[in-house]
Each structure stands twice: as structure tokens, then as C-alpha cells.
N, C-alpha and C positions, 0 to 999 in steps of 0.2 A: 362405849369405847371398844375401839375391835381387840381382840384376843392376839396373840402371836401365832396362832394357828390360823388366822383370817390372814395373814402376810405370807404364809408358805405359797410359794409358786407352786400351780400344777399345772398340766400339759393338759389342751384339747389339741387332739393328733387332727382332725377336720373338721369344720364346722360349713355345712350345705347352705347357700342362699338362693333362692330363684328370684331373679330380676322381677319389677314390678311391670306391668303393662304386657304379660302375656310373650308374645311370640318373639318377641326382641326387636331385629335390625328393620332399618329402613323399607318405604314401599316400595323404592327405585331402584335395590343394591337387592337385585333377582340371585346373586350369589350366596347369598347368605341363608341358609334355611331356615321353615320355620318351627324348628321345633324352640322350647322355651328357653331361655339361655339360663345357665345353670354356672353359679360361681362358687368353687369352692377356694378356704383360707383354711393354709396350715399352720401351726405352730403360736393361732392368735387367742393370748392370756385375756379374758376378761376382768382378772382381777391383776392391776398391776400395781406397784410401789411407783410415786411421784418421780417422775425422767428416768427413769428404767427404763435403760438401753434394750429395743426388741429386735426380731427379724422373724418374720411371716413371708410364706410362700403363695400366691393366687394363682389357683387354676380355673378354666373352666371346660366347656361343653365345647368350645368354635376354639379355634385360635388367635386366642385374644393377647393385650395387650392391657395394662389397668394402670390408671392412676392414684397416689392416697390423697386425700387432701389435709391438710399442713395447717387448717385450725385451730384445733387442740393438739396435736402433735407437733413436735419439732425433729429438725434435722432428721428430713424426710431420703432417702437415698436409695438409686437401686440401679445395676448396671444393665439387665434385661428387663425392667417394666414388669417382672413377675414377683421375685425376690427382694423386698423394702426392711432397711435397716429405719429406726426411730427412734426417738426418745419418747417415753408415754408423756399422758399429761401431765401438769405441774398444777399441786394442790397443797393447800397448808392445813386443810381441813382434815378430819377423821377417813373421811369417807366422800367420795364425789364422782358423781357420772357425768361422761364424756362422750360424743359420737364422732366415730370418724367412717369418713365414705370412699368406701371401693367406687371408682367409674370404670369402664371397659374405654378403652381408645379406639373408635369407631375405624371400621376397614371393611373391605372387601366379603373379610374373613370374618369379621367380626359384630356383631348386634351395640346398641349402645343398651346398655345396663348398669346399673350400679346397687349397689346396696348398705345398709348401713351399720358399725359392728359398734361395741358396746364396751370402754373399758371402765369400768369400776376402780379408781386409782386413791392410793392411801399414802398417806406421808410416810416417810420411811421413821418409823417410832422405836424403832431397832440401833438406830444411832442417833436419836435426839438424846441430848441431856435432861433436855427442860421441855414435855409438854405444854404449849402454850393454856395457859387458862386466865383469862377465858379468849374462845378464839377471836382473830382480830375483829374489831366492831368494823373496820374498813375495807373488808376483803377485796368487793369490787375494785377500789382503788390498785391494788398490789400488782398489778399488774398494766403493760403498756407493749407499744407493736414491738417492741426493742426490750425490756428486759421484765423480767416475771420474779416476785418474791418465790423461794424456797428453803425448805429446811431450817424455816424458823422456830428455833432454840437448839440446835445442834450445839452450842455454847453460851455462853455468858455466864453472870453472877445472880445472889441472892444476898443479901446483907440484911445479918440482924444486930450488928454491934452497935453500941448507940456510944454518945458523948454527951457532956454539958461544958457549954465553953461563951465565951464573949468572942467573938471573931470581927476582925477588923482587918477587911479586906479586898482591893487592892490598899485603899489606903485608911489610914487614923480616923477618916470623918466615915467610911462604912462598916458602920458596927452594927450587928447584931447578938442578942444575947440568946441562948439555944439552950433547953433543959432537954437530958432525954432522948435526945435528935437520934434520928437512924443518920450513918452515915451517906453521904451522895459515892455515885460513885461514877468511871468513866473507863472505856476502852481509850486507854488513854495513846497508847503507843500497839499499832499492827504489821506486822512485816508476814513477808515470805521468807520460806524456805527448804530444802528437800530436808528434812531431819530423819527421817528412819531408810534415807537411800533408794529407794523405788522408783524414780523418775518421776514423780507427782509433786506439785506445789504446795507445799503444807504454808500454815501460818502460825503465829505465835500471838498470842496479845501479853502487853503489859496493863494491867489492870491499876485504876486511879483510884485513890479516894479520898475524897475530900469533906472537913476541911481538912488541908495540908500545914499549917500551924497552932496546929493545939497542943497542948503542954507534952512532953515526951511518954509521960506512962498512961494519956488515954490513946496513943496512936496503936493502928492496928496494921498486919502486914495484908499487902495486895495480892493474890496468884498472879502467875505467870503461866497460862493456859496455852499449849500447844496442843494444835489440833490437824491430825493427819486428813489428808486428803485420798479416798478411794478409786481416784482415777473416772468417775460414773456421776460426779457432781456432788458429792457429798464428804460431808466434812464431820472426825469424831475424833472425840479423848480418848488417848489408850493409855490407862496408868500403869501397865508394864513400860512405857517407855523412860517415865523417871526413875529415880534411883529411890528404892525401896518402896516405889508404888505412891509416891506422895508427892504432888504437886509441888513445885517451888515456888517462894513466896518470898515476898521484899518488903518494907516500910516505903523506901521512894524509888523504887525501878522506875527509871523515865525512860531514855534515849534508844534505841534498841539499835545493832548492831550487826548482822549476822553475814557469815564466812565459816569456810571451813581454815579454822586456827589450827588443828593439828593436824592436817593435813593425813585425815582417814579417807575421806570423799563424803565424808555427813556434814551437814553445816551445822553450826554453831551459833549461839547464843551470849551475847555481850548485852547488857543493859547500863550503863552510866547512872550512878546515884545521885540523885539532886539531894541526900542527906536529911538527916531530921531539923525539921524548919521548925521556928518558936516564933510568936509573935505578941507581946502583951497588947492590953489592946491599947493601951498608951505608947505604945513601942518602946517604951523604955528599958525592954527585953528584948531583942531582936536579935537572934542568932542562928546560924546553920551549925551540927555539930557534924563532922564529918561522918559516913558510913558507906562500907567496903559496896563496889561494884557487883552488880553481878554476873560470873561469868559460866556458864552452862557450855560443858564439853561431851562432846558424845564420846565411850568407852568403846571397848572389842566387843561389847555384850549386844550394842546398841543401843545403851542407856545412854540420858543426858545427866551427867553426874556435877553437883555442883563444884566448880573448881575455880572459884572467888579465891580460896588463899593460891592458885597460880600467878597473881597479879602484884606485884612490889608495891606496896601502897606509900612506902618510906614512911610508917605510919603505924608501927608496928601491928599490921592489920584491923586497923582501927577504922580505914577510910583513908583516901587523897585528903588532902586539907586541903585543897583547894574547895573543899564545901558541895558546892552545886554546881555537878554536870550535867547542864541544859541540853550538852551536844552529845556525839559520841558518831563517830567516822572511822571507815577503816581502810584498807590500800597497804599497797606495797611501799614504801617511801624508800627504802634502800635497794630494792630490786633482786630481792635473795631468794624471792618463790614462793615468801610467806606471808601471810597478813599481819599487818599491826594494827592498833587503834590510838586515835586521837581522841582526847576527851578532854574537858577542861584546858584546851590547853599544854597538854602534858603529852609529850609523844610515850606508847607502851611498844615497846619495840620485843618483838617475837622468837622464842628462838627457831620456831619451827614446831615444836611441837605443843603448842600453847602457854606457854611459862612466859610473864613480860616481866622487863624489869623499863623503867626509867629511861629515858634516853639523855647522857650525860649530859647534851646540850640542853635540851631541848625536857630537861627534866620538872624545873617549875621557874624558866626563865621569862619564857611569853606569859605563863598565868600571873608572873608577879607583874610583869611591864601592863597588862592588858586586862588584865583582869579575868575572870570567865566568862569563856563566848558564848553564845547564844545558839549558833549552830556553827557548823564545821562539815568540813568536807577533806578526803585523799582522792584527788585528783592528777591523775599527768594534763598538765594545761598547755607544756612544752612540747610534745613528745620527745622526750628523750629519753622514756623508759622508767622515769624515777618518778613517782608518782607526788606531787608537790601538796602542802597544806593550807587549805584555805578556811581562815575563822572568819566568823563574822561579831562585834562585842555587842554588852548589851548595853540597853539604851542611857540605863542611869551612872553611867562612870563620870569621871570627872570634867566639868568646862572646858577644864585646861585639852584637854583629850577629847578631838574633833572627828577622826578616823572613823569611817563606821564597820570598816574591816580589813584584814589583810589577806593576803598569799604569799606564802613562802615559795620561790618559784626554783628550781633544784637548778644544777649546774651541769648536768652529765656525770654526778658523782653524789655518793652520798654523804657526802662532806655537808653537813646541815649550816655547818659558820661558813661555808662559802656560798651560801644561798642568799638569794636577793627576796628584799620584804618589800612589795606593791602593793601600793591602797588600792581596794574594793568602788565600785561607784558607789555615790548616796544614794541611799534609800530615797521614798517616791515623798515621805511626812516631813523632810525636813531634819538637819543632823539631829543626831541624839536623841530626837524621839518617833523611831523604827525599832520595832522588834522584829528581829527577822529569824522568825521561829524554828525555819527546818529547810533546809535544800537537800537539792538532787543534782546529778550530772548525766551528761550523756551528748552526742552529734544530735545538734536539734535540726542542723541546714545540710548536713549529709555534707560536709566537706573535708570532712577529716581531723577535725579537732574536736575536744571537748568543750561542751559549751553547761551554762548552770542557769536552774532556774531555782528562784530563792523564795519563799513564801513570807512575805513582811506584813506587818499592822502596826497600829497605832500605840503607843503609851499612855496617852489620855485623846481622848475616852480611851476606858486601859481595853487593849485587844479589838479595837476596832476598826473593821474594816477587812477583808480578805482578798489582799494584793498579793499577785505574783510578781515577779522578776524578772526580764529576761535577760542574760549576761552570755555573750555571746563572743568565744574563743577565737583568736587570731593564731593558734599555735605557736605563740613565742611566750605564751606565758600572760599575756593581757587578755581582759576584758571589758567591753562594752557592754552599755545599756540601752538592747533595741526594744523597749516596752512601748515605749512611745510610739512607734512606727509598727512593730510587729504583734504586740498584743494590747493595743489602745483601749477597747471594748471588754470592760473590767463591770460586771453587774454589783458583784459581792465588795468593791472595794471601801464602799464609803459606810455600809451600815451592818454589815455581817461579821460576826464575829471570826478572829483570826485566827485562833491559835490551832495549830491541827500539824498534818507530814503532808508532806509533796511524793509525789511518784511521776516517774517519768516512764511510761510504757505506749505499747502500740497496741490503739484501742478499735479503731477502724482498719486492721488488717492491709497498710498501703505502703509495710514497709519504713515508716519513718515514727519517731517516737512523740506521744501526746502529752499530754499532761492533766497530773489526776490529784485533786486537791482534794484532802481531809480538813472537815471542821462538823463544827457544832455548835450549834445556834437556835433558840427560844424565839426568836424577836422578828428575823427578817421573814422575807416569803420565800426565800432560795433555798435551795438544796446545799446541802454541806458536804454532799459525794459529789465533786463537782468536776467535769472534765470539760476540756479544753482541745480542742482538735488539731494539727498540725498540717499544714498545706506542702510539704518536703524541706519549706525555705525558709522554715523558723515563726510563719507568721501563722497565730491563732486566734479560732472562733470557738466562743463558749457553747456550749452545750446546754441549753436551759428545757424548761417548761415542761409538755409534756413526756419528754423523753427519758424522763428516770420516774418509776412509780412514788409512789407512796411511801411513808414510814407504819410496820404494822399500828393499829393504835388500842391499845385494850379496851377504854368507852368512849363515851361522847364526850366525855368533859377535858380527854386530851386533842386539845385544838390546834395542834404544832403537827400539819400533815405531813413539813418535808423532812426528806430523809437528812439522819445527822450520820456525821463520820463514813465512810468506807475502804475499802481495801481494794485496788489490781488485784484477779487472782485467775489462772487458769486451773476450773475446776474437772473439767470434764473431756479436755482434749481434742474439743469440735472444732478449735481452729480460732476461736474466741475470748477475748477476756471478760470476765465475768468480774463480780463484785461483790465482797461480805459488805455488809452493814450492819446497823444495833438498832434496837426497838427503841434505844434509851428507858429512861425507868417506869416500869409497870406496878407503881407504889402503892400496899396499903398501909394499915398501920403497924402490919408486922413485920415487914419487909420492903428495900427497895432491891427493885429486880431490873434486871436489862438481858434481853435476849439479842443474841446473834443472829445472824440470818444471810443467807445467801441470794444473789440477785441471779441470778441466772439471763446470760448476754443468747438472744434466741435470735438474731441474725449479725451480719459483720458490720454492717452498713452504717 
């Protein structure tokens, strides 16, 4: 294991090379002399940390000109062909050798030469959390012409809490009886966001753990891991950024949320509780008991302090009773400058400086008409400034109840009773049984309205299937369903499991926004980081095969190569969006484990 004195950077001020082959230039290029060509490199570290931003100077003997070569190196750049900014190599290992080669660009003036330099490159172990052990059995794999594992365990979890329970789940006929069990666990909920102000995209996870209905006093709470971003590709925990140095922690943090609510200019943290769930395994017990949101506010300090009792629960801080918020959305809906959030159903209206109370109307009249939705969005689907509510419900309500969603679509006022309620299009499975897990919004056709793209599966086979949506904005408030025409070529639809977030970001750098689907999946051959390319006009091609690496694997006996779950994220500022992922669980009998890791995006294309 290297020491932290094998990671100090030290400077070699020149290092001499003489070209191989003697005299140097050409026999026909009589300008050139022969004495031997002579290249010297300043400022080049032989020992570097993994994508460690460089910059080296080449001189030589002639008046030359030099190339690097961009094999092990990335984002290669220089505006005189002397002076080359890069990134070093990328390595998840202790310790690994790399060669990259100086050429001369042959002239007049100049001999062809080249030579070869040596970097020594180390994971950066100074912000991982978790040392991989043991290292991946899949290395070769981690890597592809397009994106390179990095900085695997910079977060994730370790669980040693165990349960003994009957579980019967999805439904009455799947039971299993479990003494002892370590619990499972899941990155279950990823987002972005700037949280300590610096211009960089940090992220947060909301951590899962299952099983999610086991009696109340074996359940255990999840962290809530936020992880700052250093602007250089790497991603760490800083426990001065919570409030008394102590990660925050939930029983069922689901939905994540995030804005800046009190309007400091740090974003913030909302998680929607889906409550403590019970389930006997005859179901003859079946109940959600409500439990308070959580909502995470940054201070004058820069802390993110917990401030859950900000939020009106009409419940005397006990929890919404409306049980389980599957959703949670936020937007402007009155147009005052401040965020609010939708959840359940329930509008929590802002006063500006993070404090919600209930919104009189709109307090638990759609959760009683409609039950809890599934997912939710604050959209202006009108433009007219007001930003409009759209639910979508879940799949097991009642017969009588066909809808499979609605939008509130606002009036030019924030008068919520003078708002018009439009049904959603059906789902792709048939009414009533779509689960339509999580959307997103955004101009997918660049014409100036808002369009959604909605992430739906199956109810039985329960979560199966990993369909998109495309619902596409007319700016009056309506929408269509162009899947059928604009994203027909669905691989994950019929056998991948569904449930996961949608992201809508620009992945190939073309100006128009793509789509980036989260899942997690044992069973099929697809990747669960899954992206979806945008053409300007709404219509999309998947993204398959070899162009996302690997899952790291810790032996041979985990035979699940593709990657599960990922995140949009710009780590490093190259101009590219990159991507966290999870090892998923690295289990023995002490522990189950799951490492973070970052994908690092090594061209735009």
C-alpha cells in the first residue's frame, strides 16, 4: 500500500531525452543539421495522482514543434505545440505504469524524434472513503474508448445490521422466511447539486435499505451522503458540512428534491418520506405510519442543518398522513421567486425563506380525490409564468378510477380553484397497470415549450420492464405521446427492471437535452446507466453495448457484468458529462458493501 508520502507531488525542473536513431532529420531535408536531436520536458511528475490535471513544457536542440499522444492521457491541449495541459492517467489500482510519447512534428527546422516519459499514476486515496478490497477481479473491463472507471469508493455504504423477519414481497405468495439476514441495501435516490457554493456539481444520495417492511423496531435509519465535488474529477465527504459533523439519516428518505428554498444561493435538500411501512406476511397487517419529510437547509455557517420541523405536517410533526411520498417536485407555482414543493399530492407553499405551510387549497384535496402519486412534477407547460402541477397516480387505486394522471394547468394567476385539471396520456402496459416511477422536464424539440419524459413499468410482472415516455408540449398546457414515432427502439422495455430516476441532460455536447435513465437490474444483459441520445427534434437512439464499461466486480462468482444505477454529473469541467455509478454489493458474511464510483466521460462524441 503506498504511504501518503508516496502521493506528495515533487517537481523535476528538466528531464534530457535524446532521440533514438542518432542524427535525427531526414536524408533529403539538407537544412536540418546533424547534430543529435536533443528533447528536453519541464515540469513532467513521474509520479502522478489518477486524472491529475498537468502542464509540461518541451524544448529542444532545432526548432521544433511536438505532439503528446492521448493514449493514456486525456484532454490533451496546447496552443504553441510546446506547452500541453492533460489529465494523467486513470487507474483504480495502488500503483500503475503508463507511457506517453513525445514526437517532434517534422519541418524544415526540425529532425523527427520522439521519446518516451513514464508516469507512475495512483488513485487518489487521500479522498476515497472506502479502499476497494479486494481490487476489482474485472479491471480490463472498466474501461472503453468513451468512458473509464474512477475513484472507486470515494463513497458508498457498509452494513452490519441484521434482521429476522418473514417478508412477503411484492405480494402474499412471495415469501421468504430470513434469521439473521444483513440487511440489502440501494443508492436508491442520486441528484445534483452545488451545496457548499463553489461553482462545482456536487451530489447527494439517499441511501435504501431493504427489507422496507419489517416490523417497526427492527428498522434501521439510511444516511443521506453528500459528496462535494473538487472541480479536478473527484468527488469527497466533508463532515464539517453537516450540522455537528454527523451525517443525516432517515428510516424512508425516498424522492430527493433539491433548490435553493431559502434563497442564500446554496441549494438545498428535500427528501419526501414514503413512512414506515409494515407488512405481515398474511397482510393482515398492512400499514404505512406516517413520518416527517426530510428537509436539509444550508445556514450562514455553510452547514446543511436539519430543518424538517420547517415544514407544516398538520400532523403535529408526526408526518403528512398522507403515508407515502413516492414523489416529490418543486417549481415556482405562484411565481413569487421562491421554490415550493409538491409531494403526495399536497402543495408546501414557501415563504421564501424555507418555512412551508399547506396550501389552503390544494392542502390534502387532490391526495384525498387521487390518492398518492407515483411521481410528480412543477412545470410551466403554458408559459405563462406560473409554473403548473403535474401527478401521475399509482397503479393499484380504484376500478372505478381510470386516469392514469393529471396536470393542473394554471390560468395566468395563482388562483389554484381557477386552474384547469387535464388527463395525462396512458401509459404504454395498459390502464392501471403502469407504474410510472419518476420524470423529468425540459425543451426536448427546441421549440420553446416544455416537454416530459416519464419513466414507466409494469405492475406484474411487478417492475418490469424499463420504458420511457415521451410527452411532448404544445405550450397551451397539453400533451402528447410521441414514443411511438420518436423513441420506438426501447431494448430495456420488456425484461429490465424499472424502477430507478430519469435525467434529462446534454450528453453529446450538441446543445439539445438527452436522456439518462437510472435502474438496477440482476437478470437482463443491459446496462441500468442507461442513455438515450437526442437528434434537436425529440427523436431518440439508445445508447447500448460497448460504449459504457463494466460494473467493478470484486470475484469471479459476481456474474452481473453490467453496470446498475448512475448519475449525470459534471465532475471535472472538460466540457463533458461524466457519470457516478455503484459496484452494488461487495457481500461477505460480515458485511454488505457497495462502492461509488465515478465514470469519467474521455471524449464528447
Amino acid at each position: 500500500m503506498r504511504t501518503i508520502n508516496n502521493l506528495i507531488l515533487f517537481f523535476l525542473p528538466i528531464i534530457i531525452l535524446t532521440a533514438c536513431g542518432g542524427g535525427g532529420g531526414s536524408s533529403d531535408d539538407s537544412s536540418v543539421e546533424s547534430a543529435p536531436l536533443v528533447i528536453s520536458v519541464s515540469n513532467f511528475d513521474s509520479n502522478v495522482r489518477s486524472y491529475e490535471p498537468k502542464t509540461i513544457t518541451i524544448n529542444s536542440n532545432y526548432n521544433c514543434n511536438f505532439r503528446l499522444s492521448d493514449g493514456n492521457i486525456h484532454w490533451v491541449a496546447t496552443n504553441d505545440n510546446k506547452t500541453f495541459s492533460y489529465r494523467a492517467p486513470i487507474t483504480l489500482l495502488d500503483e500503475e505504469q503508463f507511457n506517453i510519447t513525445v514526437t517532434t512534428i517534422t519541418s524544415a527546422s526540425c529532425p523527427a524524434g520522439s521519446k518516451t516519459l513514464t508516469h507512475s499514476a495512483s488513485r487518489e486515496e487521500t479522498t476515497l472513503r472506502y479502499i476497494p478490497d479486494p481490487e476489482p477481479y474485472n479491471y480490463v473491463n472498466l474501461r472503453t474508448d468513451y468512458f473509464a472507471a474512477h475513484d472507486l469508493g470515494f463513497g458508498g455504504m457498509r452494513i452490519t445490521d441484521r434482521f429476522t423477519a418473514t417478508i412477503c414481497y411484492p405480494t402474499p405468495e412471495d415469501c421468504e422466511t430470513l434469521e439473521n439476514e444483513l440487511f440489502g441495501q440501494d443508492a436508491h435516490n442520486m441528484a445534483t447539486g452545488d451545496f457548499n457554493g463553489d461553482g462545482y456539481e456536487d451530489m447527494v444520495v439517499a441511501w435504501a435499505l431493504f427489507p422496507h417492511t419489517i416490523d417497526i423496531d427492527q428498522k434501521v435509519n439510511a444516511p443521506i451522503n453528500i459528496y462535494l465535488n473538487d472541480g479536478n474529477g473527484n468527488l469527497y465527504e466533508d463532515l464539517s458540512l453537516y450540522e455537528n459533523g454527523v451525517v443525516p439519516s432517515h428510516p424512508s428518505a425516498y424522492r430527493l428534491a433539491i433548490a435553493d428554498y431559502n434563497n442564500d444561493g446554496i441549494d438545498d435538500i428535500f427528501a419526501g418520506s414514503m413512512g414506515l411501512q409494515y407488512r405481515d406476511p398474511d397482510y393482515s397487517n398492512n400499514f404505512i405510519l406516517p413520518y416527517s419529510d426530510l428537509l436539509l437547509l444550508s445556514n450562514s455557517s455553510g452547514q446543511l442543518i436539519d430543518s424538517s420541523a420547517n415544514i407544516d405536517d398538520q400532523n403535529n410533526g408526526e408526518g403528512k398522513e398522507c403515508g407515502f411520498s413516492h414523489d416529490a417536485s418543486s417549481g415556482d407555482f405562484d411565481n413569487d421567486g421562491d421554490v415550493d414543493i409538491f409531494a403526495c399530492n399536497i402543495l408546501l407553499v414557501n415563504d421564501g425563506s424555507g418555512n412551508f405551510i399547506f396550501h389552503p387549497t390544494l392542502g390534502r384535496s387532490l391526495q384525498f380525490a387521487y390518492g398518492n402519486p407515483m411521481s410528480s412534477l412543477i412545470v410551466d407547460l403554458n408559459n405563462d409564468a406560473f409554473d403548473d402541477l403535474v401527478f401521475w397516480n399509482f397503479d393499484n387505486r380504484q376500478e372505478s378510477f381510470t386516469e392514469e394522471g393529471f396536470a393542473l394547468i394554471s390560468n395566468g394567476t395563482a388562483n389554484l380553484e381557477n386552474w384547469t385539471l387535464t388527463e395525462l396520456p396512458v401509459g404504454p402496459f395498459g390502464r392501471n397497470h403502469n407504474k410510472f416511477n419518476h420524470a423529468a422536464h425540459g425543451d426536448l424539440n427546441n421549440d420553446g415549450n416544455n416537454d416530459i419524459v416519464v419513466a414507466v413499468t409494469r405492475d406484474l410482472p411487478y417492475y418490469e420492464g424499463a420504458y420511457l415516455q415521451v410527452l411532448l408540449g404544445d405550450g397551451t398546457g397539453l400533451l402528447s405521446d410521441a414514443t411511438a414515432t420518436n423513441f420506438y427502439d426501447q431494448p430495456r422495455s420488456e425484461s429490465h427492471h424499472g424502477e430507478g430516476n430519469v435525467y434529462l441532460r446534454d450528453y453529446d455536447n450538441d446543445g439539445d437535452l438527452d436522456i439518462f435513465h437510472s435502474t438496477r437490474d440482476f437478470s437482463s444483459d443491459l446496462h441500468g446507466a442507461h442513455i438515450a441520445l437526442n437528434d434537436g427534434a425529440a427523436n431518440f437512439t439508445s445508447i447500448v453495448g460497448s460504449t459504457m464499461p463494466q460494473k467493478p466486480k470484486a470475484n469471479e462468482f459476481d456474474n452481473n457484468q453490467y453496470l446498475f444505477k448512475g448519475l449525470p454529473i459534471n465532475l471535472d469541467n472538460e466540457g463533458c458529462l461524466d457519470l457516478i455509478s455503484t459496484s452494488d454489493s461487495w457481500m461477505n458474511e460480515n458485511a454488505t458493501k457497495n462502492y461509488l464510483f465515478s465514470l469519467v466521460n474521455i471524449r464528447c462524441d
